[in-house]
C-alpha positions in Angstrom: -0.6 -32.4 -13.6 -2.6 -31.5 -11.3 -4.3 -27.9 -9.8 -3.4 -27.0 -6.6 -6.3 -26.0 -5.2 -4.9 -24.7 -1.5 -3.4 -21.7 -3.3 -4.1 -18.3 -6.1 -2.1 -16.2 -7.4 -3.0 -13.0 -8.3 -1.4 -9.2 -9.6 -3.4 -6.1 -9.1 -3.6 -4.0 -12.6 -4.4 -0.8 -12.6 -3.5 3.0 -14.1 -1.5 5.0 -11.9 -3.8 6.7 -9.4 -6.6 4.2 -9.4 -6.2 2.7 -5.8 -3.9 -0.4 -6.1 -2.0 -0.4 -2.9 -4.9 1.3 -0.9 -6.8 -2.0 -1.9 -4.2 -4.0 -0.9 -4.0 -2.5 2.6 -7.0 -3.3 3.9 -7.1 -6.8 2.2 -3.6 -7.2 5.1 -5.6 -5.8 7.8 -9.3 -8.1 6.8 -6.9 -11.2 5.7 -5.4 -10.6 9.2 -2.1 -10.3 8.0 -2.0 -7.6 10.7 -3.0 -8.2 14.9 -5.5 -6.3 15.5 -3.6 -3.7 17.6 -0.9 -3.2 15.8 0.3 0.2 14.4 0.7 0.1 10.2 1.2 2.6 8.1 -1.1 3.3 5.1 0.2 2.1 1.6 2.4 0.1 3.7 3.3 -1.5 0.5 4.8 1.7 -0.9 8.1 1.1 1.5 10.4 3.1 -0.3 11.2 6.5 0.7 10.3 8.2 -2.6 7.7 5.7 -3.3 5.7 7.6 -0.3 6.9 11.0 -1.0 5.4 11.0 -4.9 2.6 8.6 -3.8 3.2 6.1 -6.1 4.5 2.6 -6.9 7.1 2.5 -8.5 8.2 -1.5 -7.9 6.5 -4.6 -8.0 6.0 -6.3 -4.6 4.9 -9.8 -3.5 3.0 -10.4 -0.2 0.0 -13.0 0.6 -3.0 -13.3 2.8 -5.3 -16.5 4.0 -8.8 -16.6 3.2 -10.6 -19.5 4.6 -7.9 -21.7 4.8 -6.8 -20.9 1.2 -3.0 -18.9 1.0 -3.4 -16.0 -1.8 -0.2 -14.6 -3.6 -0.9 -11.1 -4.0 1.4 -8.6 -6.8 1.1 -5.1 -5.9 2.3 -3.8 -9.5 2.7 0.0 -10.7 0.4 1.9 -12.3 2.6 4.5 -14.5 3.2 3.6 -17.8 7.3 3.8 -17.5 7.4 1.3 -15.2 5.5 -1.2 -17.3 8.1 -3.3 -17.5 8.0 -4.1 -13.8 4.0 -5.6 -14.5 4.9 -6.8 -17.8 7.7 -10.1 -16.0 5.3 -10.1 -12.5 2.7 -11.7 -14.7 4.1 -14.6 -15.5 4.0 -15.7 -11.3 0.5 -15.4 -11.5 -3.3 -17.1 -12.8 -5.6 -14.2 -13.1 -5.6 -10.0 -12.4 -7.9 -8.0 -10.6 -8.2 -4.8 -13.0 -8.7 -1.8 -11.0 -10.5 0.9 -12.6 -11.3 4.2 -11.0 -15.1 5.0 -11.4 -14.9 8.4 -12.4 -12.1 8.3 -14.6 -12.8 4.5 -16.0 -10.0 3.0 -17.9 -6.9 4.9 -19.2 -3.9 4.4 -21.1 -2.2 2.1 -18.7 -5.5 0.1 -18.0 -5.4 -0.9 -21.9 -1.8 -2.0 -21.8 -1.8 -4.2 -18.4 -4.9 -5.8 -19.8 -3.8 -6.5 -23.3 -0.7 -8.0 -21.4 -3.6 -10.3 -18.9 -4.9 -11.2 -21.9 -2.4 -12.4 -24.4 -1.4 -14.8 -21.2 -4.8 -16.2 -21.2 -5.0 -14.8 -17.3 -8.3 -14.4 -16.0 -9.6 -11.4 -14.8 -11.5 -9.7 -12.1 -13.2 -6.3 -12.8 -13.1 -4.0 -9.8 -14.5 -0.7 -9.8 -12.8 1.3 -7.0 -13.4 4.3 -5.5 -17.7 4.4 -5.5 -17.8 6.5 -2.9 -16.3 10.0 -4.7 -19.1 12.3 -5.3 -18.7 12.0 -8.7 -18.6 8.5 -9.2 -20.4 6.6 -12.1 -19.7 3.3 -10.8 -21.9 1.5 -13.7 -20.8 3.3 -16.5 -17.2 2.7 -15.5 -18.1 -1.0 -16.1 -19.7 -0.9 -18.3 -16.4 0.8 -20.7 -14.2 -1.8 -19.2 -16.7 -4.3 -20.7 -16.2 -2.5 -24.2 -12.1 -2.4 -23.5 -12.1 -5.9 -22.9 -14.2 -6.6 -26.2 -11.9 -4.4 -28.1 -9.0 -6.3 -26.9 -10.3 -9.4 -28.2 -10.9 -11.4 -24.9 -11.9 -15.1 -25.1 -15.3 -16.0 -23.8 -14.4 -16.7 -20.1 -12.7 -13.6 -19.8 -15.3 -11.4 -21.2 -17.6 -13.3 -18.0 -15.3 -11.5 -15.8 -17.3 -10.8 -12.9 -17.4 -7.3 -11.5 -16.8 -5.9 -7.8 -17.8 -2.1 -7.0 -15.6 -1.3 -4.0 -13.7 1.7 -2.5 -10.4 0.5 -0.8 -10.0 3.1 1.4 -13.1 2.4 3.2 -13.0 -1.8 3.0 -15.7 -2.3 1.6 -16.9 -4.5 -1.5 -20.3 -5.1 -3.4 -21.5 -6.7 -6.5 -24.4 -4.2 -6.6 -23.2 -0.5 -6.9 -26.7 0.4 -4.9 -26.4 -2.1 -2.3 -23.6 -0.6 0.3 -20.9 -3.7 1.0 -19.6 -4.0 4.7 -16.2 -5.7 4.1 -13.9 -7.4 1.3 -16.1 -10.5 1.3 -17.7 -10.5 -1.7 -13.8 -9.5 -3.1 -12.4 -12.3 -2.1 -14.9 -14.9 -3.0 -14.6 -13.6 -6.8 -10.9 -14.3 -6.1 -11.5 -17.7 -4.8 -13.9 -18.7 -7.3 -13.4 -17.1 -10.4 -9.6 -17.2 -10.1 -8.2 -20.9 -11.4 -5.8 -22.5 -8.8 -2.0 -23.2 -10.5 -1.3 -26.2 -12.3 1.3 -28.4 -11.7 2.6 -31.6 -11.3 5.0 -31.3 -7.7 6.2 -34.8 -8.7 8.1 -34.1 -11.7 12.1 -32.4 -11.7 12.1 -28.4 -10.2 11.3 -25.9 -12.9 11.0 -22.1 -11.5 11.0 -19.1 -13.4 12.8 -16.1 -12.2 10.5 -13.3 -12.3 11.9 -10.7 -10.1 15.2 -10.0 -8.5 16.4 -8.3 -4.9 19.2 -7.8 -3.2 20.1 -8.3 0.7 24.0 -7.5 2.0 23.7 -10.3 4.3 22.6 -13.1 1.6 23.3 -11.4 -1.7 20.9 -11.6 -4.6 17.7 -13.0 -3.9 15.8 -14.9 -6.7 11.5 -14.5 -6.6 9.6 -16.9 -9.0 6.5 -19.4 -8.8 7.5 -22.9 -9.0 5.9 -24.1 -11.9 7.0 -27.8 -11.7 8.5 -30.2 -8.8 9.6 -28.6 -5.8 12.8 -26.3 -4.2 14.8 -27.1 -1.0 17.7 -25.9 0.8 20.7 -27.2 0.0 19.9 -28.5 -2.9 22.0 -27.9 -6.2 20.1 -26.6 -9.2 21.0 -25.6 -12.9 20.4 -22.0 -14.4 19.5 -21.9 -17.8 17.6 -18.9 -20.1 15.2 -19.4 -22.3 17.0 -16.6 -25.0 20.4 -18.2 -23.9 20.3 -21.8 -24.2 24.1 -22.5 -24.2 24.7 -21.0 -20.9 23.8 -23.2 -18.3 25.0 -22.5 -14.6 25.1 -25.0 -11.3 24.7 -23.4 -8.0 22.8 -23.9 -4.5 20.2 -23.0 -2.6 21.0 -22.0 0.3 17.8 -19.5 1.8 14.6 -20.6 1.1 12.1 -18.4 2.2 8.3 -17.9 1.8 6.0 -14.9 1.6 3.5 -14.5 4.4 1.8 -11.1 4.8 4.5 -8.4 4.8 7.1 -10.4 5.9 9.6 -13.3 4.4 9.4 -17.0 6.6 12.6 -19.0 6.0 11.2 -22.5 5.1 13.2 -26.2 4.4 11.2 -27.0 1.0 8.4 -25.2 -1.2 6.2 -27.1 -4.3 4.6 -26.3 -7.3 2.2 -23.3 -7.2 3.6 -21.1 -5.1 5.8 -18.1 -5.0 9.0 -18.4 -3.6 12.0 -16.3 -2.4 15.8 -17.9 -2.7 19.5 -16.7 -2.1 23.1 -18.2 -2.9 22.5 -17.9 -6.4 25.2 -15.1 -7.7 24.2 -14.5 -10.9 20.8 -14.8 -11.1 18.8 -12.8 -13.6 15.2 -12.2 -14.6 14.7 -14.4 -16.6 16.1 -17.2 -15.9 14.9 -20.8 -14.8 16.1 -22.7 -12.0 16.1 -26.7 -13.1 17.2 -30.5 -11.9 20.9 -30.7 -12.7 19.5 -33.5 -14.6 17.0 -31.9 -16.7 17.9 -28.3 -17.6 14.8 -27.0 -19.3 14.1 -23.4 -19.5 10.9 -22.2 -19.8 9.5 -19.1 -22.0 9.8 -15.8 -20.7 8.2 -12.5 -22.0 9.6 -10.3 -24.2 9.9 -6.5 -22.4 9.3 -3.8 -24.0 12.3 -1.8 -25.6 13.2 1.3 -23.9 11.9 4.7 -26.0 14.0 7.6 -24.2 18.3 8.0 -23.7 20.1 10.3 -21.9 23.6 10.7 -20.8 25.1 10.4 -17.7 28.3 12.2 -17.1 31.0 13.0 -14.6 30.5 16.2 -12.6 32.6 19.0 -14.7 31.4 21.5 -13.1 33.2 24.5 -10.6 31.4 23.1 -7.8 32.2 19.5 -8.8 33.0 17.3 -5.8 31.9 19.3 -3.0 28.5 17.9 -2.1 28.5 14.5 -2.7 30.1 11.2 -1.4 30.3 9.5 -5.0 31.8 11.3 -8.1 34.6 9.3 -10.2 33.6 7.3 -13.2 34.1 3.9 -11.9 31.9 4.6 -8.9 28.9 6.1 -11.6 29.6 3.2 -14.0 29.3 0.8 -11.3 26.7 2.3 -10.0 24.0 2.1 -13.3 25.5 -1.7 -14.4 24.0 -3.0 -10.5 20.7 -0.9 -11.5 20.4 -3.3 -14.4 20.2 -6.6 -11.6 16.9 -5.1 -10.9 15.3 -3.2 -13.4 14.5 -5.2 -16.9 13.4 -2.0 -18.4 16.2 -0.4 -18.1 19.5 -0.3 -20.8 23.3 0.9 -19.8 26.2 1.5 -22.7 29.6 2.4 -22.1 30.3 5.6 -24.4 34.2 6.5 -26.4 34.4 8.7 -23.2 35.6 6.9 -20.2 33.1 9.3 -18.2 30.3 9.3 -20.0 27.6 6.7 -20.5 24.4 6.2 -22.3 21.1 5.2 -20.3 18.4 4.1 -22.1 14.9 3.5 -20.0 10.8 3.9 -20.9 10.2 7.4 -20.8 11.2 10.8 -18.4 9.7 9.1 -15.0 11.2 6.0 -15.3 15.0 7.7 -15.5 14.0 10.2 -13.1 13.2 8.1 -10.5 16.8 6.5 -10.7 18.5 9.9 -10.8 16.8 10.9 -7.5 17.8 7.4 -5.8 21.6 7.5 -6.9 21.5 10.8 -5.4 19.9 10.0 -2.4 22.8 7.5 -2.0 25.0 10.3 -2.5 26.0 10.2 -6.3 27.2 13.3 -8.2 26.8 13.7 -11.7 25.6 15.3 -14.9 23.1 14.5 -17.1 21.6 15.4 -20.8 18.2 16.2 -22.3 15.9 13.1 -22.5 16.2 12.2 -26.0 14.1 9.6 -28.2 15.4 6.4 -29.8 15.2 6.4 -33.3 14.9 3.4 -35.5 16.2 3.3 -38.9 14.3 0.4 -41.4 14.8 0.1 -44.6 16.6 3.4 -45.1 13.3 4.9 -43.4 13.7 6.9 -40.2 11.1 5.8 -37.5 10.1 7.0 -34.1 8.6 5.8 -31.0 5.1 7.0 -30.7 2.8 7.8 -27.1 -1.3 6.9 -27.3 -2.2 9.7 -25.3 -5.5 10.2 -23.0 -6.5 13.5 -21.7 -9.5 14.7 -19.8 -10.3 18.4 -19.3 -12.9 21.1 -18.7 -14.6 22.0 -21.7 -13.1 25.5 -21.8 -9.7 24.9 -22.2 -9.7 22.3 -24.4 -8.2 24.4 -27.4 -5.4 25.1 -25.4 -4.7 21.5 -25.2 -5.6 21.0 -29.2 -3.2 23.8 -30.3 -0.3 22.3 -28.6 -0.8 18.7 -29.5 -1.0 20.6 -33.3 2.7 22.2 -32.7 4.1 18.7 -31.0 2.6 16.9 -34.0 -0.1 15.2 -31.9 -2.9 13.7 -34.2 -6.5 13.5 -32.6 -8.0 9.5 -32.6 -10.9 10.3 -30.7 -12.4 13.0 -28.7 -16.5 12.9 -26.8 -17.9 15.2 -24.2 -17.3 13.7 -20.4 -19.7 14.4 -17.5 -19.2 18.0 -15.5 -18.5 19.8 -18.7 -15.4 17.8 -19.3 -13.7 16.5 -22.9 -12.3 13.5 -23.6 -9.9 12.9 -26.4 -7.2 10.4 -27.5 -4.1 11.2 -29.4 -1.1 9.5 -31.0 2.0 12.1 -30.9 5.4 11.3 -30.7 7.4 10.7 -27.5 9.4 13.5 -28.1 6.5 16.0 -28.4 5.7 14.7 -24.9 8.6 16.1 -23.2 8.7 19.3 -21.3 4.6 19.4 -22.0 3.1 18.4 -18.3 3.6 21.6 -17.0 2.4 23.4 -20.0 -0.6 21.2 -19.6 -1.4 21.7 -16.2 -1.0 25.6 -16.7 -2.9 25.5 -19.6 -6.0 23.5 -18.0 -5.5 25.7 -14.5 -4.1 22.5 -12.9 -7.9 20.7 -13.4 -6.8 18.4 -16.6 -5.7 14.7 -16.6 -3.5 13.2 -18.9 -2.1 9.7 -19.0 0.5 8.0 -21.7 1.8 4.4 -22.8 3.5 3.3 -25.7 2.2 2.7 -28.7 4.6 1.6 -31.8 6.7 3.2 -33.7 5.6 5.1 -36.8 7.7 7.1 -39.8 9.8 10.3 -37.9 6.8 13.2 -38.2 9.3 16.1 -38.6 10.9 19.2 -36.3 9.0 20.1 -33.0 10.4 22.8 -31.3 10.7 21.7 -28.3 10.9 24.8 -26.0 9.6 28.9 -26.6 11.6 30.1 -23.5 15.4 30.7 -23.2 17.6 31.0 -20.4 19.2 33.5 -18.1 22.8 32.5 -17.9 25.3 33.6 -14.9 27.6 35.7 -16.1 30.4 35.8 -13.8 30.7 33.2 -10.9 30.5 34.5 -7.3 27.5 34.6 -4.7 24.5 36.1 -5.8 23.4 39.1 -4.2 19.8 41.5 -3.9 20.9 44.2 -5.9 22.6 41.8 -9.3 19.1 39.3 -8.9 16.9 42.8 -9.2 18.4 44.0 -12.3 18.3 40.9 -13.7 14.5 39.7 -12.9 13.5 42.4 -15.2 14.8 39.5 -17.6 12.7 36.9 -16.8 12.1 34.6 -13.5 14.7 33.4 -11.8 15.3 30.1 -9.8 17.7 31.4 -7.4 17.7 33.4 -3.8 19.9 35.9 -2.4 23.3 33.7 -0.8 23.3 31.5 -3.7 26.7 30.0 -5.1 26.9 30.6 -9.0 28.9 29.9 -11.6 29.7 31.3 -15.1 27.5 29.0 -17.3 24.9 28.4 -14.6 21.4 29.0 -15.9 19.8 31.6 -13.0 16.5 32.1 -14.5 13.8 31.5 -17.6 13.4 34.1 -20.0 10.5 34.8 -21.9 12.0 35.1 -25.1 13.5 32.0 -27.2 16.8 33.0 -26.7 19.7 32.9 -23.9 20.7 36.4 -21.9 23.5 37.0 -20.0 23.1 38.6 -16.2 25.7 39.1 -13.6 23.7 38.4 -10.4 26.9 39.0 -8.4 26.9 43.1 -9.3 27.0 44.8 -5.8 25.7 48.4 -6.1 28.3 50.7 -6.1 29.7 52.9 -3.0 30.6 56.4 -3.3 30.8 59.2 -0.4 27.8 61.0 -2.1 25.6 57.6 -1.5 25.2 54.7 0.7 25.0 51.1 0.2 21.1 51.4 1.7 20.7 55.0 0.8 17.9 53.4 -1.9 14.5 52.5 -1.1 14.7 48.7 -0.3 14.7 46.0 -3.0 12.1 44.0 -3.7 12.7 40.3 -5.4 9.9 38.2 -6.6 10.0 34.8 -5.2 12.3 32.8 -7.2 10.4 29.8 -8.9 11.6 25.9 -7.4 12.0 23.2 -10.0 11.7 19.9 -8.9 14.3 17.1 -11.1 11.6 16.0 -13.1 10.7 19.8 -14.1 14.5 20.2 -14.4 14.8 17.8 -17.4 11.5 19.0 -19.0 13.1 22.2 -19.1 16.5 21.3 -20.4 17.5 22.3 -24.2 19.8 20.9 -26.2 23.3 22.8 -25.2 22.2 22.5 -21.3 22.8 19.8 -19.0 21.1 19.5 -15.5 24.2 18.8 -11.9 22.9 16.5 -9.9 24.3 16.3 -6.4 23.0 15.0 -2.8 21.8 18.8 -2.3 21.3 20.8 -5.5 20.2 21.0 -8.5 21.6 22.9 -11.0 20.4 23.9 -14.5 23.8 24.8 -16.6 25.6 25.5 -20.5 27.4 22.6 -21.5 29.9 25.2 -22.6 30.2 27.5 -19.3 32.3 29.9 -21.1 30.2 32.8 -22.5 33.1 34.3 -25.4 33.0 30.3 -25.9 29.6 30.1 -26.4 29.2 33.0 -28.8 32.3 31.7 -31.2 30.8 28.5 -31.6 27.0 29.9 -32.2 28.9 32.4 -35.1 30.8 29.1 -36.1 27.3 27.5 -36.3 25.8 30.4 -38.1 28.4 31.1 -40.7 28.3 27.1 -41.7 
């Protein structure tokens, strides 16, 4: 064994927000990754379409950079806590973390959970404390509560040492002194080079490579990412696939791509060793997970437990009137094949075939996490149905348990009651709370996951759109008893047709609606919110009626409020328990599970009378 001192391989921490891939931009461009006239876009790590859109990353991605001769392995990892699982495998390719903490907001929710992860692998770590040039910045006292996070997580000696870098990425710039203004990434990337131990490995011994990540290419197939931990990996050559939680399957196959990571971009190579991070293909079947041996000596090494997925919902066949007219994929086989290939890629994620041939269970680590995969799948033209995010329960010992959120929110001083009256209906309970700079609260809360949905937009209504909130998961604790989850009802179409100015008039005196003039309905097809916990019925479709003693326009004109847009993720927030939400290439449509309305009302006296 040996270290392998040409190389470091690092993963860039952080909560969502706190400037991960704005950091990892300019370390391309001053690692000259980049020519120096060449035209790159910002976050160029962000390369997914929706990635950009939300501005935020939502996979882990591998690229590298030289500094003084010396190749570092950079993890660009995401930052929101349901797609933990994605940071929770990408640390096992890598020796230490730089922690990025914002230094006004200093560490959140998601901060404490990468960390404790760093940490129970012994990973070294790098404090950086981004963003020092906001106006509001308290660079040292950001630090300095990292520090106390770090001592609270139990950190050895050496990590506790961690040195600290004051930086803002989107400038380039770095310092060690917070009053001393830096002029590039220098002082960065000595920490990195110094402070960061070089992999250890003996590139003599048989090929041992953990599989940490998975992608997929139509020309090669799937493509297997790991650090080699032992030996070395050529083309050609035939290998053994064994899992650590599966020891009595083991698999041969052969490499047939071999490719390394330089900058942005993926070199095809004849033969990598120990310590670095690698790309192969020819592999069908490879998982995360797995390890890549010698035919001869199929060992597999460890790999980290995931955490267990805390939300389910149901995705269905379109049912619906307007089923199969907008989109390119809409049997069962084409859904159900759809979600098993998600599960080649996404750890996290959990898909169960239900007693209905076109229905199936999806299981995944809170509201953003499924989200995301319901706007992809209908990017690529799926059309489907899908429930109300639900928790998973746990039964133990005849107990019933539920999954629980450690919830961090900061907001101005003035509407903090709002905030402390509904965590008291969604059966929050207060850990912590202390005054924050600018007339600001801070408070911590354990609530269940379930009081968390539908709540964001409450929150930011409530706090005038100035409050930040940020949730992980924290364990599960005894079930805390009914929360209701929504105080508004819906306005339900009551006849289908096209909806018109003078039926959408009548009926916003109900409540808000969602839809326009021209807009295809449906009986069954929620129109509109209503104020009152309780479901109305409205016939948008009513034309005024035409007499010889009056005129279609003899009126005064109508006037409609603007109807109010709901994005997918404010869709499922606002989704009750009979509703469902249609999911197609170009809508999206709120609907009863039971469209009939006499159908409706017999089973609700059914429900009643029982």
């Amino acid at each position: 064994m040996k270290e392998i001192g040409n190389i470091r391989n690092i993963a860039i921490v952080a909560h969502v927000d706190h400037g991960k891939t704005t950091l990892v931009d300019c370390m391309l461009h001053q690692g000259g990754a980049f020519r120096a006239n060449q035209n790159v876009a910002e976050r160029v790590m962000d390369n997914n379409d929706l990635e950009r859109e939300k501005g935020i990353t939502i996979l882990a991605k591998n690229t590298s950079i030289y500094w003084n001769d010396i190749k570092i392995n950079i993890v660009d990892t995401p930052g929101h806590a349901d797609f933990s699982g994605e940071v929770e495998r990408v640390l096992k390719m890598v020796n230490g973390v730089l922690l990025l903490v914002d230094s006004f907001e200093g560490p959140m929710p998601q901060t404490r959970f990468v960390l404790q992860k760093a940490l129970e692998m012994n990973h070294q770590v790098i404090i950086v404390v981004n963003k020092i040039d906001r106006p509001d910045a308290r660079p040292l006292d950001a630090a300095l509560e990292t520090l106390e996070l770090l001592e609270e997580l139990h950190a050895g000696e050496d990590q506790l040492n961690a040195p600290i870098i004051y930086c803002s990425a989107r400038s380039g710039i770095s310092t060690t002194d917070p009053d001393q203004s830096g002029s590039d990434l220098t002082p960065l990337f000595e920490a990195i080079v110094n402070h960061i131990p070089p992999p250890v490995a003996d590139q003599e011994d048989s090929l041992q490579l953990l599989v940490s990540s998975v992608d997929y290419n139509d020309y090669v197939g799937r493509i297997g990412i790991g650090r080699v931990d032992r030996g070395e990996i050529r083309v050609g050559q035939t290998v053994s696939i064994v899992n650590y939680h599966d020891p009595e399957r083991v698999v041969k196959g052969k490499i047939n791509n071999l490719f390394a990571i330089e900058g942005l971009k993926r070199v095809p190579v004849e033969c990598t060793r120990a310590g670095d991070i690698v790309c192969f293909s020819g592999i069908e079947g490879i998982n995360i997970g797995d390890t890549v041996c010698q035919v001869e000596r199929p060992e597999a090494l460890p790999f980290v437990k995931v955490g267990e997925p805390t939300v389910e919902m149901t995705f269905s066949v379109n049912d619906s009137p307007f089923a199969g007219t907008e989109g390119d994929f809409v049997t069962s086989r084409q859904l159900r094949e759809r979600l098993y290939k998600e599960l080649l890629k996404d750890v996290s994620l959990r898909v169960f075939d239900t007693d209905s041939t076109d229905s199936f269970r999806v299981l995944g680590r809170g509201e953003m996490h499924l989200s995301i995969l319901i706007e992809n799948m209908r990017r690529e033209g799926y059309e489907f149905s899908v429930s109300p995010p639900k928790a998973l329960y746990k039964e133990i010992d005849g107990v019933l348990y539920e999954p629980m959120e450690r919830l961090h929110v900061d907001v101005p001083e003035e509407y903090f009651h709002h905030v402390m009256e509904k965590m008291g209906e969604r059966k929050g309970m207060l850990l912590s709370m202390e005054p924050s700079i600018g007339g600001r609260m801070k408070a911590e809360y354990m609530i269940p996951s379930r009081g968390l949905f539908g709540y964001r937009n409450d929150f930011l209504t409530d706090t005038r759109g100035e409050g930040i909130m940020g949730s992980v998961f924290a364990e599960y604790q005894e079930f805390k008893g009914k929360i209701n989850k929504r105080e508004s009802g819906s306005l339900v179409a009551w006849e289908s047709g096209v909806a018109v100015t003078y039926g959408l008039f009548n009926a916003q005196e109900r409540g808000q609606l969602f839809i326009e003039p021209g807009t295809k309905v449906y009986e069954g097809m929620i129109v509109g919110i209503n104020p009152k916990n309780d479901e109305v019925s409205v016939n948008v479709c009513k034309k005024k009626q035409v007499s010889n003693m009056r005129a279609s326009g003899s009126d005064e004109a109508l006037r409609l409020s603007p109807p109010r847009r709901l994005s997918l993720e404010q869709c499922l927030e606002f989704l009750d328990d009979d509703e469902l939400l249609e999911v197609t290439p170009k809508s999206l449509r709120l609907r009863k599970k039971v469209l009939s309305r006499t159908e409706r009302l017999r089973i609700a006296s059914k429900q009643k009378n029982s």
